[in-house]
Backbone bond lengths (Angstrom), bond angles and torsions (degrees), N, CA, C in turn:
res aa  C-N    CA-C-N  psi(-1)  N-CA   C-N-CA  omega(-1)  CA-C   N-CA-C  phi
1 X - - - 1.450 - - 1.528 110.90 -
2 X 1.719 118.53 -36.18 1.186 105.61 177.02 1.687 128.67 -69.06
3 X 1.521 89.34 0.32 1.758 85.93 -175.54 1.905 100.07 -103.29
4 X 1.260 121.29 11.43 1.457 118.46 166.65 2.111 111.19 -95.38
5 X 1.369 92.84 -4.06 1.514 108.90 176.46 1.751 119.37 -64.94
6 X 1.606 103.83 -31.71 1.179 80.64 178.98 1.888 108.14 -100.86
7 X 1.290 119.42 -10.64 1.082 138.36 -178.86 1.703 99.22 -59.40
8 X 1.320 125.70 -42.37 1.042 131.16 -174.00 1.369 111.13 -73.64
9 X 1.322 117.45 -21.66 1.170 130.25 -158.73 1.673 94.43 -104.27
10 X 1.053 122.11 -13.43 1.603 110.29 165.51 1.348 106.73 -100.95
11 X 1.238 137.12 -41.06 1.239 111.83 162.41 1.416 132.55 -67.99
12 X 1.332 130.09 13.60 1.443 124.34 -174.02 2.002 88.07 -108.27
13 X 1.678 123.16 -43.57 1.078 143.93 147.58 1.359 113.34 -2.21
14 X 1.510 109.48 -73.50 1.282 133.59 152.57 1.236 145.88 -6.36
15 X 1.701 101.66 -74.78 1.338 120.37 160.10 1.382 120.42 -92.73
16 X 1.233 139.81 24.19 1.436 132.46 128.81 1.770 118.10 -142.39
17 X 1.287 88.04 36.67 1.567 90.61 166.23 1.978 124.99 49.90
18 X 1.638 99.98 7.24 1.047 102.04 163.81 1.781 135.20 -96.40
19 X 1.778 102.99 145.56 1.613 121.01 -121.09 1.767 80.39 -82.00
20 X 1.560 122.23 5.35 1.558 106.80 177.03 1.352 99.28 -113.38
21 X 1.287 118.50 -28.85 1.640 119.74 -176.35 1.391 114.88 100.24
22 X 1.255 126.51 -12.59 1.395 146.02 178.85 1.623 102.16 -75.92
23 X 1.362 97.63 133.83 1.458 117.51 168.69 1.613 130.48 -63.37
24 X 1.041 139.55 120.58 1.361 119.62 -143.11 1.842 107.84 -109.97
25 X 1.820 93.02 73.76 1.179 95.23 -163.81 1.472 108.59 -77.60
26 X 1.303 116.52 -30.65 1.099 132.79 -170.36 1.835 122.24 -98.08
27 X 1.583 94.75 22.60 1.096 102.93 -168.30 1.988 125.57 -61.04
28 X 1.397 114.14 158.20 1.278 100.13 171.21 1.402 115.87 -51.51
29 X 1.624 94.90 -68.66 1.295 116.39 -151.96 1.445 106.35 -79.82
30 X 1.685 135.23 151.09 1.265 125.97 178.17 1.981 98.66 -84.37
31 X 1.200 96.77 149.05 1.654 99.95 -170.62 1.904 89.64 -87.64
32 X 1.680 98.58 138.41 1.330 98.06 170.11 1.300 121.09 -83.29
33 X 1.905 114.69 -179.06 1.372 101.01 -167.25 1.438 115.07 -71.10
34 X 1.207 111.52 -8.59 1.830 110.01 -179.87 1.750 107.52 -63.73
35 X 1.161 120.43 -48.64 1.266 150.77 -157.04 1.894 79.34 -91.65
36 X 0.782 134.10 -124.28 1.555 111.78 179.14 1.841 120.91 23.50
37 X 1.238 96.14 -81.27 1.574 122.12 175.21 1.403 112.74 -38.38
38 X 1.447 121.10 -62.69 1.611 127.08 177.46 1.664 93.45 -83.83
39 X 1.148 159.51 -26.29 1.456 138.14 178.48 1.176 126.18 -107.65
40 X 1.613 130.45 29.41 1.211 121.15 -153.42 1.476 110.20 -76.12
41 X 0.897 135.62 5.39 1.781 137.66 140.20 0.918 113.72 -31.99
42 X 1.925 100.32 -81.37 1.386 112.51 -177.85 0.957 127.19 -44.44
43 X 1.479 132.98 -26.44 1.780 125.38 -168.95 1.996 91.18 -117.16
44 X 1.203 110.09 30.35 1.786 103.49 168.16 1.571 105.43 55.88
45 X 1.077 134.70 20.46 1.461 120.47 145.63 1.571 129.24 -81.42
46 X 1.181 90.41 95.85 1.496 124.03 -168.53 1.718 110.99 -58.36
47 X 1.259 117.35 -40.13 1.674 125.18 162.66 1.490 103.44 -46.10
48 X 0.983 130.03 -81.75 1.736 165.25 -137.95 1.705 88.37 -68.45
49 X 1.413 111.37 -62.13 1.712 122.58 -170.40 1.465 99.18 -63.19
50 X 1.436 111.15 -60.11 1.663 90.04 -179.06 1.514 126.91 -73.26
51 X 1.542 110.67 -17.10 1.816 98.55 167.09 1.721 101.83 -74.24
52 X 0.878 133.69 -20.61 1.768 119.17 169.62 1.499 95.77 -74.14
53 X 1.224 136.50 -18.50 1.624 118.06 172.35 0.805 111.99 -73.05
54 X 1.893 117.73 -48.19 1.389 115.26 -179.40 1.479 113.57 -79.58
55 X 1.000 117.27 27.95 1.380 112.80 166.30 1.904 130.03 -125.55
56 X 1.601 87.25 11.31 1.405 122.57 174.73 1.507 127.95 76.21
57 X 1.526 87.02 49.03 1.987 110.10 -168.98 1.763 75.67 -108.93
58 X 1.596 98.68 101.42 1.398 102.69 151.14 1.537 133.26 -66.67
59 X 1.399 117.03 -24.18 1.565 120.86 149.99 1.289 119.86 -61.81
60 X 1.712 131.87 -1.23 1.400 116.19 -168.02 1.488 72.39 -121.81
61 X 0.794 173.39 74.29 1.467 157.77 -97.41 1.529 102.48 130.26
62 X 0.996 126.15 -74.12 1.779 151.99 -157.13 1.950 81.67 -99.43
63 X 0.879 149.47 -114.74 1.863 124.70 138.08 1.051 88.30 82.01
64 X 1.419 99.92 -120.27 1.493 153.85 -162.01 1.665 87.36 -46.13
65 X 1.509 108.54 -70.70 1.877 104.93 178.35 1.089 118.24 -34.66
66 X 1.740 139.25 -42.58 0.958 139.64 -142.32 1.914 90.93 -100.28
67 X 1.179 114.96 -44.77 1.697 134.10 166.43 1.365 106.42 -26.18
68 X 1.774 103.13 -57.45 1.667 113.54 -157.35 1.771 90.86 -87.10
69 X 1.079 114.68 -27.64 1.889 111.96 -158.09 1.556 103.25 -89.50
70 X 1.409 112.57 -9.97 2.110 117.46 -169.98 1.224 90.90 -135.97
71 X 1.702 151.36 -19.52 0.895 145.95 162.65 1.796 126.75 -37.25
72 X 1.075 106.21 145.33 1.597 109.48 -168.55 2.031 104.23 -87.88
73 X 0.745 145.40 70.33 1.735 122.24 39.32 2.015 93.95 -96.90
74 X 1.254 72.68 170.12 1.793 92.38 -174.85 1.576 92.39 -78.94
75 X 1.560 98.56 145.00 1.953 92.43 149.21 1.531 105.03 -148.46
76 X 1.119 99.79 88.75 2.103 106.04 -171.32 1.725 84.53 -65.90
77 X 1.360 151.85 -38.94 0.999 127.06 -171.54 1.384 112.54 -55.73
78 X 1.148 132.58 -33.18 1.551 151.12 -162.58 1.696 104.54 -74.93
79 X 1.726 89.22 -57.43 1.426 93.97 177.15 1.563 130.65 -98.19
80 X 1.192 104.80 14.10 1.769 126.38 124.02 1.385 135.85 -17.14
81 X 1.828 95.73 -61.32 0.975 127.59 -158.78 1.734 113.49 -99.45
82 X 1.627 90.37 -28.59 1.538 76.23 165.21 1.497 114.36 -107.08
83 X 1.749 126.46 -7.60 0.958 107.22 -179.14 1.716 110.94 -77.82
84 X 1.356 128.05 -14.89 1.501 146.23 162.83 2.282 97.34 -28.67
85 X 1.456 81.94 -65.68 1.720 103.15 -154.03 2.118 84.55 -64.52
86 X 1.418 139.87 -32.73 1.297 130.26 -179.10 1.597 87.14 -74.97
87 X 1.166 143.53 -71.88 1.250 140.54 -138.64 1.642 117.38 -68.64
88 X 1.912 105.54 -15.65 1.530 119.27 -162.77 2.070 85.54 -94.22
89 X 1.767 103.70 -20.13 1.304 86.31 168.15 1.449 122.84 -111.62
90 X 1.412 99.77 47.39 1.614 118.47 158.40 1.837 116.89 63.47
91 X 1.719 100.78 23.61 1.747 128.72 -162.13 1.702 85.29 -93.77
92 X 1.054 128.98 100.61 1.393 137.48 169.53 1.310 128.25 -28.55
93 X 2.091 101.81 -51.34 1.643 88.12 168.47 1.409 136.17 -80.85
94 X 1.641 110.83 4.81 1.421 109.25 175.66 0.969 120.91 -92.28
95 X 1.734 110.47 -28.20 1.553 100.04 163.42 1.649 111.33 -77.28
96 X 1.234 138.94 -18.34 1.209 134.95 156.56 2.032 121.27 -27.56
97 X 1.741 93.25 -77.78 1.542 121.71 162.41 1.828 105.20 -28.42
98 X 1.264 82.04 -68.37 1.540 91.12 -174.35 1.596 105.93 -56.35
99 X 1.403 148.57 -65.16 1.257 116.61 -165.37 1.364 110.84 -94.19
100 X 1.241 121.47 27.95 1.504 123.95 132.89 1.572 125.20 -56.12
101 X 1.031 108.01 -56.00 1.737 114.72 166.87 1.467 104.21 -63.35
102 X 1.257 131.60 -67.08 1.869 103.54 168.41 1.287 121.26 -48.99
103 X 1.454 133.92 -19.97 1.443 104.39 175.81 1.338 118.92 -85.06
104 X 1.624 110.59 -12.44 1.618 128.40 -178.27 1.056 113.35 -98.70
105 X 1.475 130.30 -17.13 1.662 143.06 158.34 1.332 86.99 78.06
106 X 1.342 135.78 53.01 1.328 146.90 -163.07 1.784 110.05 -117.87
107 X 1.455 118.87 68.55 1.233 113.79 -172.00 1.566 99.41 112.88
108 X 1.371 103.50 -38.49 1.703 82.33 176.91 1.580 106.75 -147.99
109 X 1.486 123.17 172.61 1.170 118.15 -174.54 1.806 131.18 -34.46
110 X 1.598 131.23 111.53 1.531 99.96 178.41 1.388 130.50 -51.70
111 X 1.409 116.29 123.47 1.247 103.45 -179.56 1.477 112.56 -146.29
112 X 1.734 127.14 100.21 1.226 136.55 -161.06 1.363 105.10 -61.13
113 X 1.524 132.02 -64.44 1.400 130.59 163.68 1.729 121.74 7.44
114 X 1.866 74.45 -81.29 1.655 94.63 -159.50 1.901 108.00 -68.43
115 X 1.708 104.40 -32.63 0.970 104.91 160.46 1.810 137.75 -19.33
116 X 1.701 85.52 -76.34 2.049 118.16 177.17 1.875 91.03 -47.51
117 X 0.993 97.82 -66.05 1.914 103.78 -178.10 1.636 115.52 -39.63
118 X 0.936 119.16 -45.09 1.616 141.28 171.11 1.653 98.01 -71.13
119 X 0.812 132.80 -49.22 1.900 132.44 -163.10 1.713 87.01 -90.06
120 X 1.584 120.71 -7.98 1.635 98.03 -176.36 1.408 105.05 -113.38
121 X 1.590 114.96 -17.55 1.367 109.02 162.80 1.196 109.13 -55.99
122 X 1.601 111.03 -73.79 1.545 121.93 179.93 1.465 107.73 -26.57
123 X 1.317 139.61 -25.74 1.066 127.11 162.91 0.985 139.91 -113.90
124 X 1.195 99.57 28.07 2.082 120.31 165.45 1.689 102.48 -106.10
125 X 1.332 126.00 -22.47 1.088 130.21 -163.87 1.861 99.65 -94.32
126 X 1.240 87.10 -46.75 1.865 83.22 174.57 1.827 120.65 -74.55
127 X 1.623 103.67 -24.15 1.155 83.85 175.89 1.825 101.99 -85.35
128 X 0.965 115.98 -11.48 1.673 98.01 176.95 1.171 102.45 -64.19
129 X 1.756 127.66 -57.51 1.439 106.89 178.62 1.273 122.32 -38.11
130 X 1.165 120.95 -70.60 1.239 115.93 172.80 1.556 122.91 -33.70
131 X 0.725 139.69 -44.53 1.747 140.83 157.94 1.475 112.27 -37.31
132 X 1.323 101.58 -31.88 1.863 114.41 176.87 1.364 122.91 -103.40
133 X 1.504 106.82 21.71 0.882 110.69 -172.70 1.626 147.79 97.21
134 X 1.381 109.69 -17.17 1.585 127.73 -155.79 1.483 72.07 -107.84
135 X 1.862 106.32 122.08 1.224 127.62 155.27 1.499 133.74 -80.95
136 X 1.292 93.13 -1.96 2.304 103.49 173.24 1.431 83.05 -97.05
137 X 1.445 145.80 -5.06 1.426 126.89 160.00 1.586 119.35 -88.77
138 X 1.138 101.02 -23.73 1.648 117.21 164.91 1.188 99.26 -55.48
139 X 1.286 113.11 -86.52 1.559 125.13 178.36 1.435 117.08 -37.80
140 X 0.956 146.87 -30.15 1.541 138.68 -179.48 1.527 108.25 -87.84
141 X 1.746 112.84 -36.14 1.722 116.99 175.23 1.349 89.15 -62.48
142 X 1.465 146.12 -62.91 1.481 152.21 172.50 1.598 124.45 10.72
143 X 1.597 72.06 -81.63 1.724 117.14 169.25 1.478 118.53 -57.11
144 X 1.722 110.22 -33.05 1.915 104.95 176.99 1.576 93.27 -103.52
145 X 1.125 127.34 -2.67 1.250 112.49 -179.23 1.671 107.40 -87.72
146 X 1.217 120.47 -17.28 1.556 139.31 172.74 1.165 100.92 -65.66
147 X 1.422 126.10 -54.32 1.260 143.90 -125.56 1.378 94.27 -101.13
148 X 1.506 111.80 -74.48 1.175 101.91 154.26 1.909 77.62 123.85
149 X 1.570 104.64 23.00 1.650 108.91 -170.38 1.495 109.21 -95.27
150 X 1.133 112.29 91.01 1.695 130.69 156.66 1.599 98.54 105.50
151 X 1.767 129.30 3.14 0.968 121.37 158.09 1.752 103.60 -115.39
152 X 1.657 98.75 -178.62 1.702 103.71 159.90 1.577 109.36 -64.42
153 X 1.464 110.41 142.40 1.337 102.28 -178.48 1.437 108.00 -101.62
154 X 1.893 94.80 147.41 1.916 95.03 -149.10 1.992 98.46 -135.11
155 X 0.872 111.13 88.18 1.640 112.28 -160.22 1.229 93.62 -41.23
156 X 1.322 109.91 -56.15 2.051 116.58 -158.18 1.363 106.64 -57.34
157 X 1.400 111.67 -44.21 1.760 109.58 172.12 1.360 116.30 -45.16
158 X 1.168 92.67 -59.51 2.015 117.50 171.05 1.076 89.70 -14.49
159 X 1.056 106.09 -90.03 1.874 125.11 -175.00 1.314 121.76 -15.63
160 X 1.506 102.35 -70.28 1.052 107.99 -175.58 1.532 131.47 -64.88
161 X 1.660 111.75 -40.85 1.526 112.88 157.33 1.603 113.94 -69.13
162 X 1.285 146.57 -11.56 1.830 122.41 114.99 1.156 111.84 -17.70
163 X 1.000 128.26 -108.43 1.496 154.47 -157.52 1.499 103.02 -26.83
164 X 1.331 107.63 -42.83 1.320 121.98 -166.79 1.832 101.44 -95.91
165 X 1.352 130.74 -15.13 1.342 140.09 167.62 1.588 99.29 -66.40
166 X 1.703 106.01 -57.73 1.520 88.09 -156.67 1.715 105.54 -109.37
167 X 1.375 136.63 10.35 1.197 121.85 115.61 2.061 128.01 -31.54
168 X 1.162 122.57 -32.44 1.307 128.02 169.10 1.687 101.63 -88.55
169 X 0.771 118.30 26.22 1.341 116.57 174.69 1.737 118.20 60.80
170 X 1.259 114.39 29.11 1.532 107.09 163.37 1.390 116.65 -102.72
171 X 1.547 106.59 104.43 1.363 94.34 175.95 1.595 139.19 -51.63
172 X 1.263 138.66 -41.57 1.378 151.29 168.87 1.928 83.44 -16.15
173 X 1.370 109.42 -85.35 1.670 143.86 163.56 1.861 85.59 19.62
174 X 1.529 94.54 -79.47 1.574 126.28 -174.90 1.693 99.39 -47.61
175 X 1.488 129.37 -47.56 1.192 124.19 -154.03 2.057 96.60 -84.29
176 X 1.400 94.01 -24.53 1.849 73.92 -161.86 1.709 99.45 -114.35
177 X 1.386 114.86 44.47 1.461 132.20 150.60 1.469 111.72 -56.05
């Protein structure tokens, strides 16, 4: 479980662009309605996140999964279902999310296969971001290239999609140089 921690942490990262990735439940400040409006992931409005899914925000998408899969009660079947709908639009951490639950049979059937297939999109999709620039796609190719999750694991690559995360400004990127 501790190695789906940082994975979680780029997709939550993700959808509100904050530089720890942590949800800001416990925040000082109350978030205004603008900040509401563009993050409704981030602050657990669960209405708001899934009409940006259904409206083809693959980050509200992967969202909503993470909502239904850590949500008080859990429903990984639910968030199955939406991390499926981020990953079919080629959004790295949902197909990430998602074959986490096949390798944990967590919401849906175990299934190692389909799993590896899911951990190798997820990492064709992040390193393209990353090619475009988006350093939480750096950082997640990073992280499976360490890992060694659905590719060969390759330290020096590692490295380099770091290097190449926090040049794009993700710090984490910066921390695990």
């Amino acid at each position: 479980m501790l190695a789906l921690l940082p994975v979680l942490l780029v997709g939550c990262a993700a959808l509100g662009n904050s530089p720890s990735g942590a949800l800001p439940l416990g925040a000082h400040a109350k978030p205004d309605a603008r900040e509401l409006e563009e993050h409704p992931c981030q602050y657990r409005d669960a209405p708001r996140c899934i009409a940006r899914c259904e409206d083809g925000d693959s980050q509200g998408c992967n969202g909503a999964g993470v909502l239904f899969e850590f949500g008080e009660p859990s429903d990984p079947v639910t968030a199955s279902s939406f991390y499926r709908k981020a990953c079919d639009a080629n959004y790295a951490p949902g197909c990430n999310n998602l074959a986490w639950l096949y390798l944990d049979g967590h919401g849906v059937a175990r299934d190692l296969p389909h799993a590896m297939a899911l951990f190798m999109a997820a990492f064709d999709a992040a390193r393209l971001a990353c090619a475009r620039g988006d350093g939480s796609g750096c950082l997640l190719a990073g992280e499976m290239l360490l890992d060694g999750r659905g590719v060969p694991e390759d330290d020096g690559q590692a490295l380099a999609m770091f290097r190449r995360a926090c040049a794009s400004g993700e710090p984490k990127g910066c921390e695990l140089q």
